[in-house]
C-alpha positions as CSV (number, residue, x, y, z in Angstrom):
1,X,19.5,8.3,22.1
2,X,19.5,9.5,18.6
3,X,19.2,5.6,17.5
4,X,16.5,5.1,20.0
5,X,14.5,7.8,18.1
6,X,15.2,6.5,14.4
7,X,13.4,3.5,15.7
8,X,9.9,4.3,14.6
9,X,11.1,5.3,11.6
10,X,13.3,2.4,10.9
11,X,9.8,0.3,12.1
12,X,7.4,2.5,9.6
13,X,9.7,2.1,6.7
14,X,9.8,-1.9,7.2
15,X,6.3,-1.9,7.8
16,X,4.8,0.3,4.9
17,X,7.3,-1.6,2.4
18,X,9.1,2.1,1.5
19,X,9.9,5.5,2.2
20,X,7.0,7.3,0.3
21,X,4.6,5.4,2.2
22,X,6.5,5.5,5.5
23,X,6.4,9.3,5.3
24,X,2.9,9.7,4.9
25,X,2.3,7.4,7.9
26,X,4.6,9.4,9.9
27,X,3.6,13.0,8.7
28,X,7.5,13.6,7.6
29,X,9.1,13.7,3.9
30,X,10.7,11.5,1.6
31,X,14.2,13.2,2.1
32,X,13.9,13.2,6.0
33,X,13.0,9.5,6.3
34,X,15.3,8.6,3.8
35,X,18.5,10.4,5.7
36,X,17.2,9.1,9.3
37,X,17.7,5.7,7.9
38,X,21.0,6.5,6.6
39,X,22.2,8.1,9.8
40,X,21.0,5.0,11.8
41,X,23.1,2.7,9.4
42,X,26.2,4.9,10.0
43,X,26.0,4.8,13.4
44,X,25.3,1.2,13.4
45,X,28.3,0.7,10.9
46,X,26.4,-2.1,9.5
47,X,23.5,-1.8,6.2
48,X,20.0,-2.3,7.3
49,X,17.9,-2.0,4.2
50,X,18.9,-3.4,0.7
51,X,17.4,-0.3,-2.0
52,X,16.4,-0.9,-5.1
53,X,14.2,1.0,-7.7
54,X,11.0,-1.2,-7.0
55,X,11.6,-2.5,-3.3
56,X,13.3,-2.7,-0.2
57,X,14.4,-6.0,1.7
58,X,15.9,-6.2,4.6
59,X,19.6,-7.4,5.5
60,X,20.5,-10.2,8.0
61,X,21.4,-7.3,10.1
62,X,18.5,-5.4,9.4
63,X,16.3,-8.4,10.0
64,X,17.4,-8.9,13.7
65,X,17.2,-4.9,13.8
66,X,13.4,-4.9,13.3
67,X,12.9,-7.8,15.4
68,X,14.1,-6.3,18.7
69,X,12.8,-2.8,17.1
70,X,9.2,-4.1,17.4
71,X,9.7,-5.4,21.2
72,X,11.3,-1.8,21.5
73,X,8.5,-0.3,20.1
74,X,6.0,-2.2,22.2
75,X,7.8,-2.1,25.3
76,X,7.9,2.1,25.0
77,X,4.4,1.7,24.1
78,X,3.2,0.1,27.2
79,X,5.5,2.1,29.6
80,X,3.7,4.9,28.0
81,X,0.0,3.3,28.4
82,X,1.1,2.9,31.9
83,X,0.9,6.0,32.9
84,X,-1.4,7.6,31.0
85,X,-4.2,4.7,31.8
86,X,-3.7,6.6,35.5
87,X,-4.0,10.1,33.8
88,X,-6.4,12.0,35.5
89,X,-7.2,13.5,32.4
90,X,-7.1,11.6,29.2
91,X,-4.6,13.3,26.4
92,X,-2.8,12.9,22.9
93,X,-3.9,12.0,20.0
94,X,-6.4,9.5,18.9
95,X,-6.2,8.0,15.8
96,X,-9.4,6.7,14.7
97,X,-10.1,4.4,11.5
98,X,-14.2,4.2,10.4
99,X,-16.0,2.9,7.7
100,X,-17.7,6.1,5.7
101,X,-21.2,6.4,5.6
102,X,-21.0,5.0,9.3
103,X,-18.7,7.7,10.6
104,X,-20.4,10.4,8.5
105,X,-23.6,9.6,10.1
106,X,-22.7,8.7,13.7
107,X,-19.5,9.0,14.9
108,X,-18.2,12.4,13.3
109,X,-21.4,14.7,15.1
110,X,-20.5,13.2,18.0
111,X,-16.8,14.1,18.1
112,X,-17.4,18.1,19.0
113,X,-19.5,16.6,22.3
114,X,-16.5,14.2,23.2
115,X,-13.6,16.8,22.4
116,X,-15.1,19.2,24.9
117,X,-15.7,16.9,27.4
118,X,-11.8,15.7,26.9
119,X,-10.1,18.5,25.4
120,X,-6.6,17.6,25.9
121,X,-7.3,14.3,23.5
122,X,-6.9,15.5,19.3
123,X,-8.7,13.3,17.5
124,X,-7.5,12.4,14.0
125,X,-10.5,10.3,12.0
126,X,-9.8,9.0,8.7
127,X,-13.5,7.7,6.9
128,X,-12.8,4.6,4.2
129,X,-14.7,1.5,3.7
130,X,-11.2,0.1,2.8
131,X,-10.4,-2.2,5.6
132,X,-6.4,-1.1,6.7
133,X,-4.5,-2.9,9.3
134,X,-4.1,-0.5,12.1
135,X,-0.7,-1.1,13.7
136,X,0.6,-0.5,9.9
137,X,-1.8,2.6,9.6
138,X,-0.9,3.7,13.0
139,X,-4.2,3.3,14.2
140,X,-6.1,3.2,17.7
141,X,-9.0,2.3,17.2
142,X,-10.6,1.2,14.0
143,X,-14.9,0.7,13.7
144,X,-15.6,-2.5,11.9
145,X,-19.2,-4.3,11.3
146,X,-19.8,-7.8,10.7
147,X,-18.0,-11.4,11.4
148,X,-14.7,-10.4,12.6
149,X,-11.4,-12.2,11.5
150,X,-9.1,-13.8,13.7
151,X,-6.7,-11.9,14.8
152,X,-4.4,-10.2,18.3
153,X,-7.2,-7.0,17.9
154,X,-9.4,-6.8,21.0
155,X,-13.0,-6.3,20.1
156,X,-15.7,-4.3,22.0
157,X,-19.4,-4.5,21.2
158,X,-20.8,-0.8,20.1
159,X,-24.3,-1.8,19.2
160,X,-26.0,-4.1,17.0
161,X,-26.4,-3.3,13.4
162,X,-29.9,-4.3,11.6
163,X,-30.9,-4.1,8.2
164,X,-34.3,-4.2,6.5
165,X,-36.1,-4.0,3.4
166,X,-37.5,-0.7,2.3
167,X,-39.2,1.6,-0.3
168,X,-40.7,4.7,-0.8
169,X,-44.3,4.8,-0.8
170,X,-44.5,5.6,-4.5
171,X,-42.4,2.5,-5.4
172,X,-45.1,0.6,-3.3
173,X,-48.1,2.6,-4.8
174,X,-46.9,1.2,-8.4
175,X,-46.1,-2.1,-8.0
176,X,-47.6,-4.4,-5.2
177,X,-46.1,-5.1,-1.7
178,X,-44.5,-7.8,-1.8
179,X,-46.0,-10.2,0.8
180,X,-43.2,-13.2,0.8
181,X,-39.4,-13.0,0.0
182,X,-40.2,-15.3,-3.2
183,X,-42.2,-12.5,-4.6
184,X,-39.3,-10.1,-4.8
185,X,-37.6,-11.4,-7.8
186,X,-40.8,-9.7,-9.4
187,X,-38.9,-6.2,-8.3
188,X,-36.2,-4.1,-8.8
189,X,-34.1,-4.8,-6.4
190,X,-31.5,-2.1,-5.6
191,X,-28.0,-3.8,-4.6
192,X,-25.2,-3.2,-2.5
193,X,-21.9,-3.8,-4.4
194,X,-20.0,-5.6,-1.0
195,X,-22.9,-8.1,-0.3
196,X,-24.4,-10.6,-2.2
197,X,-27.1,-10.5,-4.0
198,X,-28.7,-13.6,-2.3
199,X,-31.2,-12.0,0.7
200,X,-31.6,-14.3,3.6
201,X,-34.8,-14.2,5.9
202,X,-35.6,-15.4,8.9
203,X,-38.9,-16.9,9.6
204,X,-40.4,-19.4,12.1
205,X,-37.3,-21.2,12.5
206,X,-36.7,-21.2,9.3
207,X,-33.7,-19.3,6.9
208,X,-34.8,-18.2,3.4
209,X,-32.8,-17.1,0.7
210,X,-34.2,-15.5,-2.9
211,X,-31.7,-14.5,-5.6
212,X,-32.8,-10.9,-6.2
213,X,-31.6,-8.8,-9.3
214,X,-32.2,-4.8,-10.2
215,X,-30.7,-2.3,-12.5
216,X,-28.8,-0.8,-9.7
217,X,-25.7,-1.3,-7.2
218,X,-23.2,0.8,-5.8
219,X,-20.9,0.6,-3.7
220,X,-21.9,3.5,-0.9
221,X,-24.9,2.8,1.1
222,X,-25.9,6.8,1.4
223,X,-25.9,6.4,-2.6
224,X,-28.1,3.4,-2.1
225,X,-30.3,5.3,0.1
226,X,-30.9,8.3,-2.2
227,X,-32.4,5.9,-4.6
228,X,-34.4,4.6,-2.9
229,X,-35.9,7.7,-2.1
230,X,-36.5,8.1,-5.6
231,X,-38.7,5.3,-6.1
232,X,-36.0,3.1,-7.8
233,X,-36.5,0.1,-6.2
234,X,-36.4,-2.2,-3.1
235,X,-33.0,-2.2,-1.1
236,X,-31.8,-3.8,1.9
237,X,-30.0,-1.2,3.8
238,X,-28.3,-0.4,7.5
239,X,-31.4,0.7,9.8
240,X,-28.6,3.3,11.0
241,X,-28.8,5.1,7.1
242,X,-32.8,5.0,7.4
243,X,-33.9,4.9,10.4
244,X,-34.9,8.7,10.2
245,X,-36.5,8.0,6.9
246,X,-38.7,5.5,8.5
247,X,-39.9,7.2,10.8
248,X,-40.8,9.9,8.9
249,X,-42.7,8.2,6.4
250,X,-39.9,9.3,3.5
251,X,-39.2,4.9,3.1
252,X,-41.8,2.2,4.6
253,X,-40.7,-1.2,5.4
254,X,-40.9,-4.1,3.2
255,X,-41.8,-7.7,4.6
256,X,-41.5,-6.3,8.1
257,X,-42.6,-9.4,9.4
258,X,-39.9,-11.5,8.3
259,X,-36.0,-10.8,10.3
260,X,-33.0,-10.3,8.5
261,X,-29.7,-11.3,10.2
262,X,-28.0,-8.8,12.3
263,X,-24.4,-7.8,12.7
264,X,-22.8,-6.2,15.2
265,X,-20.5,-2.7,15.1
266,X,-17.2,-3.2,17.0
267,X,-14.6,-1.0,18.2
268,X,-11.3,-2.6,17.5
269,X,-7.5,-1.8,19.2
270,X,-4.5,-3.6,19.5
271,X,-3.9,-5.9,22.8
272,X,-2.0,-4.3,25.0
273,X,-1.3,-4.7,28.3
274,X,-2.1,-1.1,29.5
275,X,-5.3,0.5,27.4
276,X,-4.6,4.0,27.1
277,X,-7.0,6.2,29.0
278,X,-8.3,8.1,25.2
279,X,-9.1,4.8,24.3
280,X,-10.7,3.7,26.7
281,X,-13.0,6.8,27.2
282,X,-13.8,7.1,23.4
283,X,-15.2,3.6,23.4
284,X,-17.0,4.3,26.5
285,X,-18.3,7.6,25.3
286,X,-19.6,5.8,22.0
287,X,-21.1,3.4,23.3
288,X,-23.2,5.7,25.8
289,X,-23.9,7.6,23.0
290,X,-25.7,4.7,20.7
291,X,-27.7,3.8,23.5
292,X,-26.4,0.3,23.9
293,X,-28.6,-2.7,22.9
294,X,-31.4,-0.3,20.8
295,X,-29.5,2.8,19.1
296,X,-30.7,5.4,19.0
297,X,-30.9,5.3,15.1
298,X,-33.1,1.8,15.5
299,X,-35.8,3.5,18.1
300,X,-38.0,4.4,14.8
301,X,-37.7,1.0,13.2
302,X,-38.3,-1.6,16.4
């Protein structure tokens, strides 16, 4: 049994490419990953893992090692989902990968409603807008927005995910509403460092593109935001960062007539046979929560 349980480890350190980086996944140190691998390998008589100062590769042995560690690994895994998909009450911890301004704004105030509905679930939320693969971060369930890769994940629709144009009304009260896309490259246009700077439109049919350009990007849409509020410029921004800001008359809408194209907000997990009952319920409590096809964050805008 005591090889049994060095799998994971064995698995992490493969994964993560080293023992540094296998311990933070695992919540152990250096010393006590390093000397479960080097029991495993004296019990097994046999070297799994060739060490050197910048890498690790794996042996012939270790290379069939890992490949019936991962069905090992999966087969546990399912045997485990098995029985807690029939858990009367969901438990253990949920690991939960989000993009930042996203989970700041709507999945982190919702967590103390969900934990005391399921308090036998600990939820562990890590905010990036790095996108991680989650079997190598040892992730559940990961948020994403946008085209999805191909991939083994299994996607569920959250809610949609609009953006529009806005200002604040002292922006507009010194320069002139725009009235079509083609008169923006007369402003400043505030930009969003992971999109281009080309803004499509939809109208009648029709897609329209204008180059825009402004003294501004960064790379945080909350930063973005703030500017605008400042009466820096236009910006084309999630209606789930200003949707309160609309309706409040803090930001107005710019060429509201005309659409921009829509994403959606997915939940992403691993296939698996069996979906573990905290997975399942967090996705369903989420989803409840937006409000499904209008969120609540879009209720001001639409």
């Amino acid at each position: 049994m005591e090889g049994f349980s060095a799998i994971p480890v064995f698995v992490a350190v493969v994964d993560s490419g080293g023992f540094s980086s296998a311990a933070r996944r695992l919540g152990l140190s250096k010393s006590a990953v390093s000397k479960r691998i080097t029991s495993l390998e004296d019990k097994l008589g046999v070297q799994l893992l060739y060490r050197t100062t910048r890498r690790l590769s794996l042996t012939e042995a270790g290379e069939h090692y890992y490949e019936n560690a991962v069905k090992a690994l999966i087969h546990a895994s399912e045997a485990e989902d098995s029985v807690t998909q029939r858990q009367s009450r969901p438990q253990g911890r949920l690991r939960i990968n989000t993009p930042m301004s996203f989970g700041r704004l709507h999945i982190a105030p919702h967590i103390p409603k969900f934990l005391e509905q399921y308090p036998d679930i600990h939820v562990d939320m890590v905010m990036e807008d790095r996108v991680v693969d989650l079997v190598e971060g040892g992730f559940d369930i990961a948020i994403r927005a946008g085209d999805l890769p191909d991939s083994s994940l299994i996607a569920r629709k959250l809610a949609p995910m609009r953006s529009i144009l806005c200002a604040s009304p002292e922006y507009i009260a010194q320069h002139p509403m725009p009235r079509i896309p083609a008169e923006l490259i007369d402003h400043n246009c505030l930009h969003f460092s992971y999109t281009a700077n080309e803004w499509a439109f939809l109208g009648q049919g029709e897609v329209e593109t204008v180059r825009v350009s402004g003294n501004y990007q960064v790379n945080n849409g909350e930063a973005l935001r703030e500017a605008l509020l400042k009466g820096m410029g236009i910006g084309r921004t999630p209606t789930f960062i200003v949707g309160p800001d609309i309706a409040a008359g803090r930001l107005v809408t710019v060429l509201g007539e005309y659409q921009m194209p829509a994403k959606t907000v997915y939940a992403l997990f691993p296939e698996r046979q069996y979906l573990p009952a905290k997975v399942r319920v967090f996705i369903d409590f989420v989803v409840d929560s937006f409000g499904g096809d209008v969120p609540y964050w879009d209720a001001p805008v639409l």
